[in-house]
C-alpha positions as CSV (number, residue, x, y, z in Angstrom):
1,X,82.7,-24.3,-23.3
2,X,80.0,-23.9,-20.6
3,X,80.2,-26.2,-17.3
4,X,79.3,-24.0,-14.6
5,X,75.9,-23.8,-12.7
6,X,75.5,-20.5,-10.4
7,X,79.5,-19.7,-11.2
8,X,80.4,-23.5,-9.9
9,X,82.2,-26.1,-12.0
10,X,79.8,-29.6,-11.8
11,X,80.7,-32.6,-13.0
12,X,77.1,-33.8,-14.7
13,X,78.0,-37.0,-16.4
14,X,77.1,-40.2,-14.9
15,X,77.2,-43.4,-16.2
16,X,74.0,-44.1,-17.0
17,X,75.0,-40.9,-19.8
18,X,76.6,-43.9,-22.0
19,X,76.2,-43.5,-25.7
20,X,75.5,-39.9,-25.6
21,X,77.4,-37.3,-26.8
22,X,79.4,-35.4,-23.7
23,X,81.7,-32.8,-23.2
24,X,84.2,-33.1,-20.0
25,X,87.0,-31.4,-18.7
26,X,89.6,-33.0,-16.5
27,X,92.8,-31.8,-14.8
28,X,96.1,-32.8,-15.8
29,X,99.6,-32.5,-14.9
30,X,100.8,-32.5,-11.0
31,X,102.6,-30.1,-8.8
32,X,102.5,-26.8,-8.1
33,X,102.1,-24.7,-11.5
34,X,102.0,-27.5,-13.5
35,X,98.1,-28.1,-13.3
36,X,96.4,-27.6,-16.6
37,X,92.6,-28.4,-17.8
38,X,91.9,-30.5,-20.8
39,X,89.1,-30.3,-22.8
40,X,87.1,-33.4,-24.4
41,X,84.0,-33.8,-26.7
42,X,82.8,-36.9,-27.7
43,X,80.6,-39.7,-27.7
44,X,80.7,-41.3,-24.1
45,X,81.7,-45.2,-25.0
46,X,82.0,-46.8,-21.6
47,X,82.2,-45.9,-17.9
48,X,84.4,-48.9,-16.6
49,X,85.4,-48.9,-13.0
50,X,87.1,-45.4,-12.8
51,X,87.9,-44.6,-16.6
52,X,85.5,-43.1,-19.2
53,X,86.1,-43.8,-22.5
54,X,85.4,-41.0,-25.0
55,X,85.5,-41.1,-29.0
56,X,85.9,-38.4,-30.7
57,X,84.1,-37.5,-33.8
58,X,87.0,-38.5,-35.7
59,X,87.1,-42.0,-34.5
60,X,90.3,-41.1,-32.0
61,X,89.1,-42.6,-28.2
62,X,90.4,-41.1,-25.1
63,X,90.7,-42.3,-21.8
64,X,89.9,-40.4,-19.1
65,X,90.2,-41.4,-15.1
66,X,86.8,-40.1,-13.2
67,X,88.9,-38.9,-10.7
68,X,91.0,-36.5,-13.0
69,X,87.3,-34.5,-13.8
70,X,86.5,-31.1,-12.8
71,X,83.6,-30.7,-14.9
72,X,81.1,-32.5,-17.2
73,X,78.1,-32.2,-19.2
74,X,75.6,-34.0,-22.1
75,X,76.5,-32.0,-25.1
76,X,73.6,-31.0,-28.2
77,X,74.2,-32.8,-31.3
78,X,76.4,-30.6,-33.9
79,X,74.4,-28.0,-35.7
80,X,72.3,-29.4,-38.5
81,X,74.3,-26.7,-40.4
82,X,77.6,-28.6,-39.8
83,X,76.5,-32.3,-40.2
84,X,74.7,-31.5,-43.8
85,X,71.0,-32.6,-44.2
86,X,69.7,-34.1,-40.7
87,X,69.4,-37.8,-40.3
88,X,70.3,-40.1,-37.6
89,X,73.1,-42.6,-37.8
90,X,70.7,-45.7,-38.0
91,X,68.8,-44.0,-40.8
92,X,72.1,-43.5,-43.1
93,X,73.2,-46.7,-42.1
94,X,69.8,-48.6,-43.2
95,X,70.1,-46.5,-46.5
96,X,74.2,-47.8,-47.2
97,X,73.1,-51.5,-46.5
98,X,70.5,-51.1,-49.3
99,X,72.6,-49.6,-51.7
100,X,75.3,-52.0,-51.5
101,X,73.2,-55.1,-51.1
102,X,74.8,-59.0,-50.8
103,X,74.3,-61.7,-52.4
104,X,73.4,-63.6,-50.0
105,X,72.4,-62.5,-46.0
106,X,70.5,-63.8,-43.0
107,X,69.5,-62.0,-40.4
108,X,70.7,-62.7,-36.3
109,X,68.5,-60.8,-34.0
110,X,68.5,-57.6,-35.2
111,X,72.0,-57.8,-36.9
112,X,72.7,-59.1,-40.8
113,X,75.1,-61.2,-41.8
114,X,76.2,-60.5,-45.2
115,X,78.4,-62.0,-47.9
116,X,79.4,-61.6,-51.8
117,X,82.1,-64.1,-52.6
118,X,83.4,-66.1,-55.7
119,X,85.5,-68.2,-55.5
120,X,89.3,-67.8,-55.2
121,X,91.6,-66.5,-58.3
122,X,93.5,-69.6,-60.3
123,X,91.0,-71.6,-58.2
124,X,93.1,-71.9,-55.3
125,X,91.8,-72.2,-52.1
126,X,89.3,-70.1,-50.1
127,X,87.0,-67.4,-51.0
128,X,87.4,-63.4,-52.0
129,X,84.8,-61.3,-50.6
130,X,83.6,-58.2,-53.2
131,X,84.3,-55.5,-50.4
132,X,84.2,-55.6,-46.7
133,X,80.7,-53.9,-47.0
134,X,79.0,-56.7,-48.9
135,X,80.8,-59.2,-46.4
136,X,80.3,-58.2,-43.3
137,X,77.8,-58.7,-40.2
138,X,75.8,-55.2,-39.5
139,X,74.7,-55.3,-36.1
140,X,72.1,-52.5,-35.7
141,X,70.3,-53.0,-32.7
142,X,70.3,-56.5,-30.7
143,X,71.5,-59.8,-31.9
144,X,69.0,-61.6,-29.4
145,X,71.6,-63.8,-27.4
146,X,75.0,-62.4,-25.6
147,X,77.7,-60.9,-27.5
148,X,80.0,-63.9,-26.9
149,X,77.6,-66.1,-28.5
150,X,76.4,-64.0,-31.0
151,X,80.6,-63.5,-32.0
152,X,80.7,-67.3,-32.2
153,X,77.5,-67.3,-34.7
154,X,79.1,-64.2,-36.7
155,X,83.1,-66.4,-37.0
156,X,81.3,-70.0,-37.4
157,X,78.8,-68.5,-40.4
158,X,81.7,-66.9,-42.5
159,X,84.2,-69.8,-41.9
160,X,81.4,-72.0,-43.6
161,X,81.7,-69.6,-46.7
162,X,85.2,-69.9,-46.5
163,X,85.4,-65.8,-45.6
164,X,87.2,-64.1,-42.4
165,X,85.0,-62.5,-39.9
166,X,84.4,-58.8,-40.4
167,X,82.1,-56.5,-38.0
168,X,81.0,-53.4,-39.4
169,X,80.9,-50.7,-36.4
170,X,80.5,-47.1,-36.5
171,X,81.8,-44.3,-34.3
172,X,81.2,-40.5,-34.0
173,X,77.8,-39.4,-33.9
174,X,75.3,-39.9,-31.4
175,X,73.9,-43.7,-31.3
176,X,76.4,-44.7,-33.1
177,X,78.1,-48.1,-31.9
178,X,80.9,-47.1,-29.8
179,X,79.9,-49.6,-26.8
180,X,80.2,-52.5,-29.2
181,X,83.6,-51.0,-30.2
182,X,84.9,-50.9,-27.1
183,X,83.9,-54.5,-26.3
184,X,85.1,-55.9,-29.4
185,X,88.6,-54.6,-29.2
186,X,88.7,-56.3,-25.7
187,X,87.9,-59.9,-27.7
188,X,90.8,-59.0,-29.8
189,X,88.9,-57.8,-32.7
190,X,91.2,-55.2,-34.8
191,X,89.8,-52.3,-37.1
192,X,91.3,-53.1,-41.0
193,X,90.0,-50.1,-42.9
194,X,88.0,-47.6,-41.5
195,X,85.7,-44.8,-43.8
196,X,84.2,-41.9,-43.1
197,X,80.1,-41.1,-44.2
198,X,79.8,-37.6,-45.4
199,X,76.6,-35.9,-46.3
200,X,75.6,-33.1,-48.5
201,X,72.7,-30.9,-50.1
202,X,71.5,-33.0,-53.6
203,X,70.2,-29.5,-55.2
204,X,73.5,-27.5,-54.8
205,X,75.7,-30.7,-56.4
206,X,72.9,-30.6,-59.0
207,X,73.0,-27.3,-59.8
208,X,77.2,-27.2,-60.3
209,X,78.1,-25.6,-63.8
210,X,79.5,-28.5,-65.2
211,X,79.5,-30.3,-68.8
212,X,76.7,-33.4,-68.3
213,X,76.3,-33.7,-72.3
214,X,79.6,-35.9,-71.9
215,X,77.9,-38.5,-69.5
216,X,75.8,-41.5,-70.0
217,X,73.3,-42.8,-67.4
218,X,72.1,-46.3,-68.0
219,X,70.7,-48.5,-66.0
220,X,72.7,-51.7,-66.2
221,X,76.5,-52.0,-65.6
222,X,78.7,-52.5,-69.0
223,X,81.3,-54.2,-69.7
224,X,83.5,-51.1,-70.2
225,X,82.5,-49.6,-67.0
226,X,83.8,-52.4,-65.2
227,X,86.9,-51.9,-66.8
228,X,87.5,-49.0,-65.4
229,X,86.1,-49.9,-61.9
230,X,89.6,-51.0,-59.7
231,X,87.9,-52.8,-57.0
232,X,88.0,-55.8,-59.1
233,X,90.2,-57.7,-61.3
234,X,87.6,-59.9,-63.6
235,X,84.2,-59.7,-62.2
236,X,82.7,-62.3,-61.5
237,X,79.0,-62.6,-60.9
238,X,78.9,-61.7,-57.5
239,X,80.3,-58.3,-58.5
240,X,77.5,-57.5,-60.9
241,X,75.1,-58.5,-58.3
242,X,75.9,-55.9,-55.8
243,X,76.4,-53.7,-58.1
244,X,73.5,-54.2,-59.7
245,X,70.9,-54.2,-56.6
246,X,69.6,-51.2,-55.1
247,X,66.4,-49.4,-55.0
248,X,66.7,-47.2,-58.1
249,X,70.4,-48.1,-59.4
250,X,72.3,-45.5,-62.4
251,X,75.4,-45.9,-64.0
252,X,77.4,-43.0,-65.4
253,X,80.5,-43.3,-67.7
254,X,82.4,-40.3,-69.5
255,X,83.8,-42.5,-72.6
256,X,87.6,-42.4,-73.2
257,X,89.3,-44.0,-75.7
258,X,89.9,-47.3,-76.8
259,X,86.8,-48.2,-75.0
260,X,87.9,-47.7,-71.6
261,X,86.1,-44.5,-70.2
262,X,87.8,-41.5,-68.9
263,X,85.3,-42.0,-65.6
264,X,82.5,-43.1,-64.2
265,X,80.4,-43.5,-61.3
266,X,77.3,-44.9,-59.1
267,X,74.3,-43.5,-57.6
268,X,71.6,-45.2,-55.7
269,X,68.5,-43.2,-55.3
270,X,66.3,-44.7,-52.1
271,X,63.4,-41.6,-51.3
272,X,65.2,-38.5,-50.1
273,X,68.8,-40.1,-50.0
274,X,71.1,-40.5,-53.6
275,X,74.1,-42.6,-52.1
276,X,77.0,-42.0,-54.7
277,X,79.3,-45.0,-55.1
278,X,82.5,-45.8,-56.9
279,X,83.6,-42.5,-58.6
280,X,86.6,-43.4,-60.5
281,X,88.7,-41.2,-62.7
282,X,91.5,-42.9,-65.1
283,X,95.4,-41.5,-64.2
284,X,95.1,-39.8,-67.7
285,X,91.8,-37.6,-67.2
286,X,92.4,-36.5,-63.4
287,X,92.4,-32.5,-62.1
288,X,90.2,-31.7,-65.2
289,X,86.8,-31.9,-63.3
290,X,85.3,-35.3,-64.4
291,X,84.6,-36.5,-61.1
292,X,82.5,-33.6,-60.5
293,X,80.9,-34.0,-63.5
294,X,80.2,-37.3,-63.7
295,X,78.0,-36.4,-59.7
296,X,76.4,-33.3,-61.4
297,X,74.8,-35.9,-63.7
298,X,73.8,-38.3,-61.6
299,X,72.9,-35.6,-59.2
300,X,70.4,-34.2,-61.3
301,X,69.2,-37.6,-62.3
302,X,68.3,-38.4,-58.4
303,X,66.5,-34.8,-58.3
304,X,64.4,-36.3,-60.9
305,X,63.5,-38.9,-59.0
306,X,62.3,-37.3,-56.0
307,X,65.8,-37.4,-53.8
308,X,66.9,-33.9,-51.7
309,X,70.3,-35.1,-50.0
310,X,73.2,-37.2,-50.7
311,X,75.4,-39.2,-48.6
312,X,78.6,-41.5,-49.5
313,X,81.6,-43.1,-48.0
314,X,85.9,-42.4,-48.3
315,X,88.3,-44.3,-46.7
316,X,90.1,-41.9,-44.1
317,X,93.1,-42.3,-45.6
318,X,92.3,-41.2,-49.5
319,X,92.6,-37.3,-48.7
320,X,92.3,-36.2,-52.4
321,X,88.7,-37.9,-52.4
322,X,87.8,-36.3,-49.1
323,X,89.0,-32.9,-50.3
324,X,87.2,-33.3,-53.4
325,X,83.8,-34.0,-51.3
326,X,85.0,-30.9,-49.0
327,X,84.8,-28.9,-52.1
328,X,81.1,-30.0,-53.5
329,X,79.9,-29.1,-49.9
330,X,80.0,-32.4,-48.3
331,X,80.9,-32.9,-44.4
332,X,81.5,-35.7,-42.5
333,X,78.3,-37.3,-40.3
334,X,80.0,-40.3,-38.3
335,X,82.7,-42.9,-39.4
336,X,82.7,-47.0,-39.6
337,X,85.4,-49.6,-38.9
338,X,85.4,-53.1,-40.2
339,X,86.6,-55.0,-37.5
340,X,88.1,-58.5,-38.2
341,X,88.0,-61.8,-35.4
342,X,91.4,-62.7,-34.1
């Protein structure tokens, strides 16, 4: 790592340098012999008073005191090569929304509010929300009032649905959303379940050896596919209606027996992006490459339709999903939180 300029460390960070990507290097430890220099590359979240806030590209922030810095730089975005096929974080983020649209939304400013809800199981009270996705604000770019009273809009609009207050925020990747992070964890607002978006080559997925004759691609969601879908118990039809909506929506299902397929899974082709949704293998059928299979076919079907890379979403925690992605050549591009209101 590079900081020098004529053999001279320089710290060349400022904060005006807020929401780019930097790499710093501070001094640590106190005393005689015990000085060490720690390394740190990140997206620059905030420069308050004397502490910069970093975040790493896997979501982890670090503080670091100015005064501690012995050197400091903007840092290039990873190598295309690394990230997958190019795109910037409000592109992928614009291409998500649409394929995993609401039921119903209205925009503030430049943010969305979203929401998909039926009503409450055994009619009880309150809401459920189908997914944190489909029912949460998305606040790319400016809401077109201050934050505090553009919070107050977000909390009053979902308590009139009956739904909690989510925030969909992303970290990681240049112009991501690491400012609004930071100042919604100072309200008190607390990440639930965060993701990570991974991106990847359509031809090579395509072009995997695999067994496609098993799969069928239609265009409407059956009844036996939702079967076998777990993020819902009996779907209601708010649950067909995002899954339903999208710019050029397929369903595949490998059929299993007793009518209950062995797998299935989503893809949403929107011009050069196929998003790949809801891959689901039953207990049965796993480690015998049907998750693969079932992408290969939708894969192939997105190539048809004009698409050349893929993106899609894991939860951090689900490490046999993201080593399966690892595997079909997929690497990770930035990562989103859904932050709920105290």
């Amino acid at each position: 790592m590079e900081f020098t300029a004529g053999g001279r460390l320089e710290v060349r960070v400022t904060p005006a340098d807020v929401g780019k990507r930097v790499s710093v290097r501070q001094l640590t430890g106190a005393g005689p012999g015990a000085e060490k220099f720690t390394d740190t590359v990140g997206v620059l979240t905030s420069w308050d008073g004397d502490v910069l806030l970093i975040t790493r590209r896997t979501g982890e922030s670090v503080a670091v005191p100015a005064a501690s810095l012995v050197a400091g730089k903007v840092a290039p975005a990873a190598p295309a090569r690394r990230r997958g096929p190019a795109a910037t974080f409000a592109e992928l983020a614009r291409a998500a929304a649409r394929a995993w649209q609401p039921v119903e939304s209205e925009p503030l400013g430049a943010w969305t509010l979203r929401a998909a809800a039926g009503p409450a199981p055994g009619g009880g009270p309150g809401r459920v929300g189908f997914t944190r996705r489909a029912n949460s604000v998305l606040p790319l770019g400016d809401p077109g009032m201050e934050l505090d009273a553009a919070l107050t809009r977000v909390r009053r609009w979902y308590g009139e649905r009956g739904l909690p207050a989510y925030a969909q925020v992303a970290t990681g990747a240049p112009d991501t959303q690491e400012p609004l992070r930071a100042e919604l964890e100072r309200r008190g607002w607390r990440p639930e379940v965060s993701a990570e978006v991974l991106t990847g080559a359509l031809a090579a997925l395509g072009d995997r050896d695999a067994d496609v004759a098993r799969v069928r691609l239609e265009r409407t969601v059956g009844e036996s596919w939702l079967r076998r879908y777990q993020r819902t118990g009996t779907p209601g039809p708010h649950v067909r209606q995002v899954l339903a909506t999208g710019p050029s929506v397929w369903f595949a299902t490998v059929p299993g027996e007793g009518g209950l397929p062995a797998a299935i899974g989503r893809c949403v082709t929107d011009g050069r992006w196929a998003g790949f949704m809801a891959v689901e293998v039953g207990p049965e059928h796993r480690r015998g490459g049907l998750a693969t299979t079932v992408m290969t076919a939708l894969a192939r079907r997105a190539l048809e339709e004009g698409a050349s890379a893929a993106w899609l979403q894991v939860e951090t925690d689900n490490e046999a999903a993201r080593a399966l992605y690892a595997g079909l050549g997929f690497t990770a591009h930035h990562r989103y939180h859904h932050f709920r209101s105290p």
